[in-house]
Steps between C-alpha positions, in 0.01 A plus 500: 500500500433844366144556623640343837777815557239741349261397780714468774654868444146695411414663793187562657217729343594866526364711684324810328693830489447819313647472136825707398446434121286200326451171735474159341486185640626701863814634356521878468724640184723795671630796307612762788537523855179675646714680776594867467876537567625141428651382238567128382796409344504157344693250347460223248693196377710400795644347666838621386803593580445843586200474733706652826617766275134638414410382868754757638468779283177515627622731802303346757175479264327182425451359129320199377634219275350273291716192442493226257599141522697480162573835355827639460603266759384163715318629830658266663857662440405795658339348846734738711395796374130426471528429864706825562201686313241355709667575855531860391098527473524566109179338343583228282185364263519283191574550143432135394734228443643559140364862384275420284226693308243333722198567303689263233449191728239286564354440845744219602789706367404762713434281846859403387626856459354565854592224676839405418631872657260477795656162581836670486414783750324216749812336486770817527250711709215247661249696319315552168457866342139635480610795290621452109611698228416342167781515292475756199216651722274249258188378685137346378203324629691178553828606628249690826286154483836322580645752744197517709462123512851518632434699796656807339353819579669767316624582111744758531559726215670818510399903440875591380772290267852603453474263217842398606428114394453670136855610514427915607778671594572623881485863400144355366417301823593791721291712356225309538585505898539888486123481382423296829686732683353808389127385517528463864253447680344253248544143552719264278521171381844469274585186303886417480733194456736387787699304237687753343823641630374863469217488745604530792672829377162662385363329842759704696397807276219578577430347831649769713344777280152325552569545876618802507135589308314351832466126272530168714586235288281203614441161357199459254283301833576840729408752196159359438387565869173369617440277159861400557556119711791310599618405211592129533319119625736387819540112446785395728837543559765565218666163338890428508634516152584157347553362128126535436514847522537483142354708151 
């Protein structure tokens, strides 16, 4: 049944494009926007229950969130706001089902990891995520192997943490934002955690500073510009939520 889901979801060959870091297996590993003047704030862990908090402290801006299926919370608990996400043009990619260190598993494991969250987004959103961030930022060999027989065409990493899933302070994460700030016109890629009830405080921070600089805050797909692609598979119309919606 496995190799069945795997085939039906891998896409189509890809077609060449000019390499933002190492490609393997037609996924390209991302560190940093390539856009002067943009920067890209994301978010891991979700969904949550402060996704419309980070969402609006934002000012305008768009962010990108990687969601898992069974994290801090079911996926399916949170169908609303995913939705609410996706209608306000914020990218959403995947961070695997269960946040695992995905070099750990074997390659079943990992079709698992993959496919279990895509199959939530078909069913909350209609369509699958071509853009992941592996959780722990831990990629090898296999884990691109997998992704690229998935259809995926992006790893995104990051070029700035506020290390605020290790427990740093906000004085901590700020500052890492002032350094943003003041480097403008360099482009950003910044790594933080829509799960905790600071973020959308640090969000709202620096987000009007980064304006005021001449920043626009643009989702990861946006920030990469011409290597950049829509960012998700369209397979049909959203589902209606029933008891299988399940984790």
């Amino acid at each position: 049944m496995l190799s069945t889901l795997v085939s039906f979801l891998t896409l189509a060959a890809l077609a060449t494009a000019s390499p933002l870091a190492e490609r393997q297996s037609g996924v390209q590993t991302v560190r940093n926007c390539n856009n002067q003047g943009q920067v890209a704030l994301t978010f891991d862990d979700g969904a949550y229950i402060y996704e419309r908090d980070v969402a609006g402290a934002l000012n305008g801006g768009k962010g990108t969130f990687f969601l898992n299926g069974n994290n801090y919370d079911c996926i399916y608990n949170h169908v609303d706001e995913i939705r609410y996400l996706d209608s306000q043009q914020h990218t959403l990619g995947s961070h695997t089902w269960s946040h695992k260190d995905l070099t750990t598993l074997s390659y079943d494991e990992l079709h698992d990891e993959f496919w279990r969250v895509e199959e939530a987004f078909i069913r909350i959103l209609g369509k699958k995520p071509l853009y992941f961030r592996p959780p722990y930022g831990s990629i090898n060999d296999l884990v691109l192997q997998v992704a690229g027989e998935r259809g995926y065409k992006k790893a995104i990493l990051w070029s700035d943490d506020t290390e605020d899933a290790s427990g740093s302070s906000v004085g901590f994460q700020q500052g890492v934002m002032d350094g943003v700030i003041n480097s403008y016109p360099s482009p950003h890629m910044v790594l933080q955690h829509s799960v905790l009830d600071t973020t959308a405080g640090v969000v709202g921070y620096a987000a009007g500073q980064l304006q005021g600089k001449g920043y626009n805050l643009v989702a990861v797909d946006v920030c990469l510009g011409s290597d950049g692609e829509y960012p998700y598979q369209y397979v049909g119309e959203p589902g209606v939520q029933d008891g299988s919606w399940t984790c």
